[in-house]
N, C-alpha and C positions, 0 to 999 in steps of 0.2 A: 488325540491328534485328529487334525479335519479328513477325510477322508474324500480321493478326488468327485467321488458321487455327491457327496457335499459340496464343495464348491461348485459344482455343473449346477447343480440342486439352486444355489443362490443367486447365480450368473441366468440359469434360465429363466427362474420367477421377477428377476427385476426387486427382490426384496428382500433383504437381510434382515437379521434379527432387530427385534425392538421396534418396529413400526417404520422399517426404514426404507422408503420408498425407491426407485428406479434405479439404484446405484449396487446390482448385484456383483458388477464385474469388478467394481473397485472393492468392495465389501472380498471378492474374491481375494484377491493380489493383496490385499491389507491381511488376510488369514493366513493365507501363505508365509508374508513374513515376518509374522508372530512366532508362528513356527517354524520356522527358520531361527529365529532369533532365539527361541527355547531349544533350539539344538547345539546351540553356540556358535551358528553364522549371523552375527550380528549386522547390523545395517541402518541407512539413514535414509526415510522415505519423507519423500516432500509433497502435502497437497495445494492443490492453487485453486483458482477460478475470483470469479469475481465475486462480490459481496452479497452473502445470504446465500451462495449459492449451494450452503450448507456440509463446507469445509470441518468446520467444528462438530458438526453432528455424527457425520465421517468417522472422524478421529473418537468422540468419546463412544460410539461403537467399537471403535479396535479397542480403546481401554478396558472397555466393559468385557472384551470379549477376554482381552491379555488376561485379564484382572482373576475372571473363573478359571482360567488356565494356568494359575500359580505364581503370574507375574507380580512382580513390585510397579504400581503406577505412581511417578512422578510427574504434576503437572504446572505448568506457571504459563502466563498467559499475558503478553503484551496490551498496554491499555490507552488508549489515543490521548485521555486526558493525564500521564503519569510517563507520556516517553519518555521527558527529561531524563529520568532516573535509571543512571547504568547497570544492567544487570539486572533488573528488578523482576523479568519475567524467572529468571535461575533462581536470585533467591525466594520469590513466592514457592517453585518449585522444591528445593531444598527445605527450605528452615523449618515448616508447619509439618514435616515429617520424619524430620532429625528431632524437633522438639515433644514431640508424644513419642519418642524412644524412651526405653528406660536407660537411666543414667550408667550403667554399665556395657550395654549394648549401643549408644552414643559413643562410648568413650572409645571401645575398641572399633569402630567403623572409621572414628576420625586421625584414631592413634598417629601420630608422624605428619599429619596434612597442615600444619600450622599454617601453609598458606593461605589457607580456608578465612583468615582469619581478617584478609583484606575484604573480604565479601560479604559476609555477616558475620555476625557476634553468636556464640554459644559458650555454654561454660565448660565445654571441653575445649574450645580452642584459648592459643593466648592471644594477647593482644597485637593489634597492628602491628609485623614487622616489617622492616625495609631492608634489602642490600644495599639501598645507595642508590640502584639504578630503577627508573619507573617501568623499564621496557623488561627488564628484569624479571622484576618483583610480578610484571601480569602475565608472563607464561609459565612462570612457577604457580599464579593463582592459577590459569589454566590447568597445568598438569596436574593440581591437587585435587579438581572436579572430574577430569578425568577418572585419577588414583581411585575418587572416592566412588564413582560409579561402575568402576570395575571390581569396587570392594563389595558393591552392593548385588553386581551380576553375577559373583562369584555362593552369594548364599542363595541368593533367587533369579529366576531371567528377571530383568526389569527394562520398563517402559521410561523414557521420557519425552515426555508431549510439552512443546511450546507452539502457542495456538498464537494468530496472529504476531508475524513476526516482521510483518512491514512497518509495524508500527514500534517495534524495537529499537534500541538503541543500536548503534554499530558494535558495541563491544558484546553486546547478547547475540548479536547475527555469528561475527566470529568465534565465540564463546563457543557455540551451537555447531557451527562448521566443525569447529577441532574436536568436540565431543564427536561429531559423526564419524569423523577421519577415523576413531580410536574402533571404533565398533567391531573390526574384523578380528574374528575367535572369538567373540563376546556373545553372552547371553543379555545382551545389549541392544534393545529396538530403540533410535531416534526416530522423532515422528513430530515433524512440523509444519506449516500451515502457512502460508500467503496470500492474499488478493493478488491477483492478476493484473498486467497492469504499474505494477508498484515493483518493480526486479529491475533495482536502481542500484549504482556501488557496491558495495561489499555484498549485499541479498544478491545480485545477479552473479556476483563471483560466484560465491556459495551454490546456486544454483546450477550454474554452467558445472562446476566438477563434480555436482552430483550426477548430472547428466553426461558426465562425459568419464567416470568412472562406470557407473552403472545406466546404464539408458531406461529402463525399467523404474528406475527410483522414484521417478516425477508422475502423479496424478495430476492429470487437469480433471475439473469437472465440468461438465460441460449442461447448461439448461435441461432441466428433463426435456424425456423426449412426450408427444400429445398423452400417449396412454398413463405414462407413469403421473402427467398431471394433474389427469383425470382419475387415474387411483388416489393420489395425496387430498384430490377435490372429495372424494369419494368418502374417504377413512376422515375429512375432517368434519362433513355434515352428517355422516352417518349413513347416507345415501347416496344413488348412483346421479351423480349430476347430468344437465340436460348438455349435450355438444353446443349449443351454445356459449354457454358460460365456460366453461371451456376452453374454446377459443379465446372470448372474451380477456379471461384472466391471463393467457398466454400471453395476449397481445397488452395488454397492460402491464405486466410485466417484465417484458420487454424479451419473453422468453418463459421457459419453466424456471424461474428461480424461486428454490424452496422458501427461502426465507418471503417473497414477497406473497406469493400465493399465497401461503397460510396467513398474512397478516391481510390480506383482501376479501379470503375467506372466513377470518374472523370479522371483520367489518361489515361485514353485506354485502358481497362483493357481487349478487344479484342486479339487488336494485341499487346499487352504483352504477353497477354496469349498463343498464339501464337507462341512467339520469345522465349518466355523461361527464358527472362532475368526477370521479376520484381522479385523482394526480395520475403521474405517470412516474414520477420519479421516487425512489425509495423515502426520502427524506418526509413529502409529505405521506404518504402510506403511514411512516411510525409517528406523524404528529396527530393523522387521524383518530390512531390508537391512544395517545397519550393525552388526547384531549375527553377520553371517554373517558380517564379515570375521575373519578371522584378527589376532590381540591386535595383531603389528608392524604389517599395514595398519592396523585402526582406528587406532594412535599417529597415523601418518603422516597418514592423513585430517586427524585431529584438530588434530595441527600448521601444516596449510594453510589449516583451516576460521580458526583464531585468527592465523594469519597476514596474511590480508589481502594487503594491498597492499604489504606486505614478503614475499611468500612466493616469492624468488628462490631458483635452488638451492643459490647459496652457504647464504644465511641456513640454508634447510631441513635442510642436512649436519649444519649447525655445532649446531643445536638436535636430531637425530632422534640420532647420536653412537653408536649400537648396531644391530645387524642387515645385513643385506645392504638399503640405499639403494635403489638402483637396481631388485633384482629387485622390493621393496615398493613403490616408484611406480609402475612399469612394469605389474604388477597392477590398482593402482586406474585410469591411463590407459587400460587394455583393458579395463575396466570402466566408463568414461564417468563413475565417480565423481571421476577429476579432469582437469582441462582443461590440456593446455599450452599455453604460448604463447609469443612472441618479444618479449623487452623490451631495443629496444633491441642489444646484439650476444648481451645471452646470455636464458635462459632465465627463464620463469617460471610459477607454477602457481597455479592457483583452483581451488574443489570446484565441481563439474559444475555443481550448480541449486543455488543458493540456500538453498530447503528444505533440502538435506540438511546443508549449513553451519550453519544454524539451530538444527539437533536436534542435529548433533556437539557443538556448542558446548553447547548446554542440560542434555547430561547430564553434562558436566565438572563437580565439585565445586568450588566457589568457589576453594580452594585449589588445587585443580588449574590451573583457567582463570588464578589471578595466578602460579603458577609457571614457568605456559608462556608468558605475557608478560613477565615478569620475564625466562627465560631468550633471547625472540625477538630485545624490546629490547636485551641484551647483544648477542646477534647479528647484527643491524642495525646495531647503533652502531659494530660494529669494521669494517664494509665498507664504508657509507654513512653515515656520521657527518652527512652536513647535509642527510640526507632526513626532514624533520619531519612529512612527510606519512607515512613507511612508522613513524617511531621513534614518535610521540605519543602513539599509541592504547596503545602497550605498556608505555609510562611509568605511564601512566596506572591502565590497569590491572591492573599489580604494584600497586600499593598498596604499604602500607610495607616491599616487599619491595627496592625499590630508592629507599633515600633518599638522596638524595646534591645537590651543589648543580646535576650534571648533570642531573640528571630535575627539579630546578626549574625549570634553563635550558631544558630543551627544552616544559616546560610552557607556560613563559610565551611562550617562542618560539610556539608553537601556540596559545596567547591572542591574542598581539598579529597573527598575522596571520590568526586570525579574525575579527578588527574590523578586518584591513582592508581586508576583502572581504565588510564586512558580514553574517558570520555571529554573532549577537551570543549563539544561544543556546549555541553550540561554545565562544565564548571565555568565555563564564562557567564551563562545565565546566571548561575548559584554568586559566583564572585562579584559577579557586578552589582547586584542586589544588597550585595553585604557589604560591599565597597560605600555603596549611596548612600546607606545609613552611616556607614561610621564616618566619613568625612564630617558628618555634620558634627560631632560632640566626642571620637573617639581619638587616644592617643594616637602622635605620630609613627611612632614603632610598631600599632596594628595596622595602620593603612601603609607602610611598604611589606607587609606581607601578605596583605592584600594585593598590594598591584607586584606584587612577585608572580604568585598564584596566577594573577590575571594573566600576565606578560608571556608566562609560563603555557599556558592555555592557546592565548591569540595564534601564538608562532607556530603552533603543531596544527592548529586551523589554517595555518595558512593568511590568516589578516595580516599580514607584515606591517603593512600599514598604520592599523590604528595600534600597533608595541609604541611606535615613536615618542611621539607625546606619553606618553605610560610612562616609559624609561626615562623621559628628559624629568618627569615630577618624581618620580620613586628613584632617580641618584640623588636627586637635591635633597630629598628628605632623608634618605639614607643616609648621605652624610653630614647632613643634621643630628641624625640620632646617634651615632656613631658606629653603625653596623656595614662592617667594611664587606663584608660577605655578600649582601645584599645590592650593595653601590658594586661592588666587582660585576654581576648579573647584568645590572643594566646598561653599564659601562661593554658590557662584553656583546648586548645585545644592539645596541646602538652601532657598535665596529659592525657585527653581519649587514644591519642594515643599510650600512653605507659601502660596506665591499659588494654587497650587491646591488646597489644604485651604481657601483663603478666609482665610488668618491674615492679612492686610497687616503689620499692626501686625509680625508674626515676618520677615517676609518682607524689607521692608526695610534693615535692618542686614545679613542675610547681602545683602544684595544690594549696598550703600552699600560694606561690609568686600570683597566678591568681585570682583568687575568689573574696579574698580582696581587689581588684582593680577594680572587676567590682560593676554592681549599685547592693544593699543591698536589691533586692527585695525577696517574696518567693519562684521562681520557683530556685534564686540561692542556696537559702539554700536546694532545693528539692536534685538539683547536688550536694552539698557537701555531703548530706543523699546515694545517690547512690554511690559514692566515698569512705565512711565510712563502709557502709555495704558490700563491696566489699577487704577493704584492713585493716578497723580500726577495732580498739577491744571494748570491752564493755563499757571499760569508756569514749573514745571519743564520742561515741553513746549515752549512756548517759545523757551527756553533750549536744549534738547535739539535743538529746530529749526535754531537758530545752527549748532548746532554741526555738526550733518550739512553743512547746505549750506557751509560751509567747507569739507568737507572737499575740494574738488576745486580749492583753491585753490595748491596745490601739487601735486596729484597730478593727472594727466593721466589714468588707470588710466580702465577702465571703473565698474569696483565705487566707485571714488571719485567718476565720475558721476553714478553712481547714489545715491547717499548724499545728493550736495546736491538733485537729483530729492527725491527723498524728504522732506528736508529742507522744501523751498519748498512741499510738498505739506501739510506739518503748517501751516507758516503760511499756508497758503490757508486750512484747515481753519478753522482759528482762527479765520478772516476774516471765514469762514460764506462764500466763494465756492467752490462744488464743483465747476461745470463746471472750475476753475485746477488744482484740485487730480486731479481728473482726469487729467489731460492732463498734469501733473508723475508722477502715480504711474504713466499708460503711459506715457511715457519714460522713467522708472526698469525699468521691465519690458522693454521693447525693449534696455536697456543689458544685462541680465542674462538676458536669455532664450537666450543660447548658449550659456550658465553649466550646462550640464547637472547638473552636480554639485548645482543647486538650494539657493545658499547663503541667509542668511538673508534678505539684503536682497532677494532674488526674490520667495521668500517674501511677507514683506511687501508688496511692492507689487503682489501677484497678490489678497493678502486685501483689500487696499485698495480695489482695483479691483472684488470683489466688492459692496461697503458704498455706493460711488460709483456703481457702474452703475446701482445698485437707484434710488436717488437720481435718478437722472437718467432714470428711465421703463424703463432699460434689463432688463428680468427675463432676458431671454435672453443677453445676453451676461456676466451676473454667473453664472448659470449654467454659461456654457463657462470661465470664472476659479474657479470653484469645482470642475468637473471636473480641469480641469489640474492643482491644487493637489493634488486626491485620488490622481490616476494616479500621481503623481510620491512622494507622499507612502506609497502602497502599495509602492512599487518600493525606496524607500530611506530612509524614514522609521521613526522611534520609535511605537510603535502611542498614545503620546500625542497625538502631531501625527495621527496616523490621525483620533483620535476628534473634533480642533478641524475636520479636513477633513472628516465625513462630517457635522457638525453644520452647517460653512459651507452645502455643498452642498443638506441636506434644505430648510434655510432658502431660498435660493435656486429650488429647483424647488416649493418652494410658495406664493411670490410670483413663479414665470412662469405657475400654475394648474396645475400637476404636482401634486396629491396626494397620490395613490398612491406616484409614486414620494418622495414628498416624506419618505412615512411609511416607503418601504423602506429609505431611504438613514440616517434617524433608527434605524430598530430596529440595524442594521447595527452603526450609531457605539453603540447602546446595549451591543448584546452586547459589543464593543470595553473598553466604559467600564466593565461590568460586573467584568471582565477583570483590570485594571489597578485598578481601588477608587479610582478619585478621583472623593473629594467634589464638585468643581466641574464636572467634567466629565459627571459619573452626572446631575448635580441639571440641568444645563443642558438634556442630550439630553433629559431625562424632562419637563421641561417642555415643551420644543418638540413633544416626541409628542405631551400635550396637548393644545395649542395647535394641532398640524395635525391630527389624531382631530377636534377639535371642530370 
């Protein structure tokens, strides 16, 4: 254990272990809650600052440090050129250290997680399963990452490090956030990593309640300060530098930032400084670098930088095909331009920082960049043929340099399990791509499940919009083909799109035509209930009433409960008695409140329960029914339901005497509305601002 003489020790000299210059006091606080976390006060610490300012270097000192103190280091790492791909920093983390387990100690770590099994592939999990519902099926993958990192804390303290995570997908940010939430009693340190700057959506969420559970949690780092510059200057020439240069480098750099000084100081950064000519901005800095390599290293760079998360050294052989391999890696390794690491039994490589990935890639000529994915994806596909996380991105972009029904399949493969981890705006990329090829030469029957997927996708993004035209070709071809399932979807999606343009009159017939086609479960009857209340009268309601509370007349289920709840709730309504109906739609919500998945009939009877409380004197607790709806609806909702929750909500905190926030939670749902261009919902929120302004 550190001892506090030690930490004084690191925080006085300005230099932690490993050559690690000006950053004693962070190196401090990072020790601390190592141990901490090795005590079983688990926690989630976040570092920032801006680029190079040597965040990462930071973090794999605490790993190093965790590492000799007994910890398990797990680590995955978000990659500018590969954000598409959801999750992809977790499963870099996870898979390469599950799979060098022995297959018995595999087995029992994953025992019971079959969730696991949405996220990558192993031969202890089984295959893809679904409940049915998508919002479902990804906090159960959540809870099983959780599961398993408590399974892992339980035999050792363990670390997990995701390094740049602004460049994450949204479901790796939340992925990350719920790991962190879980950390209390754990032998569990989270430890992750941002630019500054970039604490947008969900990263800024994440952010805020880490700071506002713990204040302590968040590192900024900030430019060294003159001396430590001149220490990092010092320790890289070997010698005590002239105050000159010095300054010099400061000021070119825009400050002390690690990353750039060391790359100024490997340049000459003398007689640069000197001549007047080096750039100021990072970008050229790392092109000055990458212009000294010699033509074989730049290739090789160049091929790891587009590599990605495929950049094994099988693949890198089979695509580099000329020159002496070995001595040209071997080069940029002793150079720090690129990283090895252990995946799993064998080998694998990434460019040093980010930055320098960034500019490799950016001076490749378009045709350059689809040839070398064009040639990766070949060489991926023949080693790891059912790695869609490392093949996707390369499919992709080759462009029509590789058309084939292969690069369809793995498109659409990398579509569909985009949505089904809730990354909607990856599988529109992935769908569309697979979409354009197969219109050309593929059956009708794959292209509506294609623009299913697509459709599917659009509306949880929020593009309301461009569903239309989708759904008006995917019912016609649907019922071309004869799949009434499908033609019910767009049939169903066409009615929202018109109840929310305010068309009733249009709205209806796709709605009457849709429903009926699709599967006769509760949460569709929940959608007809929401369609009825919206445009029908009393006796279709009615009617609609019967039919919910029936439902439970056969079915024992919960959700079947919950239906006839719901149900007797409308004909109380009807009644005009609202304390009944109350007391029916919180019994509908207690049946489905460990529904996590947040189906529709939750839903419903959460919004209910907001209209009711008001009714009933209650402003405060319509208010905590309107928050839950929102939390919920942020985490795994369509940014349309966003915009109906931030509308319930302002309503609510402006009938408890909240104003203010009455009017934040309305501008919020405004920009939202704005967003997405629906009529009904733009006109709704902008009145309510009105109405609460006044």
């Amino acid at each position: 254990m550190t001892g506090v003489g030690e930490i004084r020790d690191a925080a006085s000299t300005g230099r932690a272990s490993g050559g690690l210059v000006g950053r004693g006091r962070e190196m401090a606080v990072l020790t601390s809650a190592v141990e901490s976390a090795r005590g079983g006060a688990g926690r989630i610490m976040l570092l920032t600052g801006e680029a190079g300012i040597g965040k990462s270097r930071l973090a794999v000192e605490t790993t190093a440090l965790a590492a000799r103190r007994g910890f398990g280091v797990w680590e995955g790492r978000a990659d500018p050129l590969q954000a598409g791909l959801a999750y992809a920093p977790v499963v870099e983390a996870l898979r390469p250290r599950l799979a060098a387990m022995t297959a018995p100690h595999a087995a029992r770590v994953l025992d019971g997680l079959t969730d696991l099994g949405r996220l990558f592939t192993h031969p202890a999990l089984p295959g893809q399963l679904s409940a049915g519902d998508p919002e479902l099926d990804r906090i159960r993958m959540f809870e099983a990452v959780v599961q398993l990192f408590q399974r892992l804390a339980e035999q050792q303290p363990t670390v997990l490090f995701v390094d740049d995570l602004h460049w994450a997908d949204s479901g790796t940010v939340e992925l990350v956030h719920y790991i962190g939430r879980s950390t209390s009693g754990q032998r569990l340190l989270v430890l992750a990593s941002y630019r500054v700057g970039e604490l947008t959506g969900l990263l800024g969420d994440l952010a805020a309640d880490v700071r506002r559970r713990d204040p302590d949690a968040e590192l900024t780092l900030a430019p060294l300060a003159g001396p430590a510059v001149a220490q990092l200057i010092g320790d890289l020439l070997g010698a005590e530098p002239a105050p000159s240069m010095v300054r010099g480098v400061t000021e070119r750099t825009g400050g002390g930032v690690p990353l750039f000084v060391t790359a100024l100081v490997q340049s000459g950064a003398e007689s640069a400084l000197e001549s007047g000519q080096l750039p100021v901005i990072v970008r050229d800095v790392v092109l000055g670098r990458l212009q000294r390599l010699g033509e074989d290293e730049r290739r090789l760079l160049e091929i790891v930088a587009v590599a990605g998360e495929g950049a094994s050294e099988d693949v890198l052989r089979a695509v580099w095909l000329s020159g002496d391999f070995d001595a040209q890696l071997g080069n940029l390794i002793a150079s720090g331009l690129v990283v090895e690491r252990e995946s799993g039994r064998s080998l694998a490589y990434r460019v040093g920082h980010p930055l320098y990935a960034e500019v490799a890639y950016a001076e490749l000529t378009a045709k350059e960049r689809r040839g070398m994915h064009a040639a990766l994806a070949t060489a991926i596909d023949s080693v790891r043929a059912d790695d869609v996380l490392a093949l996707a991105p390369h499919y992709l972009g080759a462009g029509d340099l590789l058309v084939s029904q292969r690069a369809i399949d793995i498109l659409a493969e990398a579509g569909w399990r985009a949505i089904r981890v809730t990354a909607y705006g990856e599988a529109v990329r992935y769908l569309s791509a697979a979409l354009a090829e197969t219109r050309t030469a593929g059956p009708d029957e794959a292209i509506v499940e294609l623009l299913y997927g697509l459709t599917r996708a659009l509306m949880c993004e929020g593009r309301i919009a461009e569903v239309v035209p989708i759904c008006e070709e995917g019912a016609v071809l649907a019922e071309r083909c004869g799949t009434t399932s499908r033609s019910g979807w767009f049939r169903y999606l066409l009615a929202v799109h018109a109840s929310e343009s305010g068309n009733s009159t249009l709205a209806e017939p796709h709605l009457g035509t849709g429903i009926p086609l699709m599967s006769d479960t509760y949460d569709d009857l929940a959608m007809r209930l929401t369609f009825e209340l919206r445009h029908g009268d009393s006796q279709r309601l009615a009617l609609l009433a019967a039919q919910l509370t029936s439902a439970a007349d056969h079915d024992s289920s919960p959700h079947a409960s919950a239906s006839a709840h719901i149900g007797q709730e409308i004909t109380a309504l009807l009644a005009g008695d609202f304390a009944a109906a109350k007391r029916e739609a919180q019994q509908a919500r207690d049946l489905t409140s460990s529904d996590t998945g947040f189906p529709l009939l939750l839903e419903r009877a959460t919004r209910d329960l907001i209209g009711l409380s008001v009714l009933a004197g209650d402003a405060a607790a319509a208010v905590r029914h309107a928050e839950h709806i929102l939390r919920t609806e942020m985490r795994f909702g369509p940014l349309l339901a966003q915009c109906s929750a931030r509308f319930s909500l302002s309503i609510a905190r402006y009938l408890a005497g909240d104003a203010p926030a009455a009017l934040l939670d309305n501008d919020r749902g405004l920009e939202v509305s704005r967003r997405i261009s629906v009529g009904r919902s733009l006109a709704r929120t902008q009145v309510t601002r009105a109405f609460s302004a006044g």
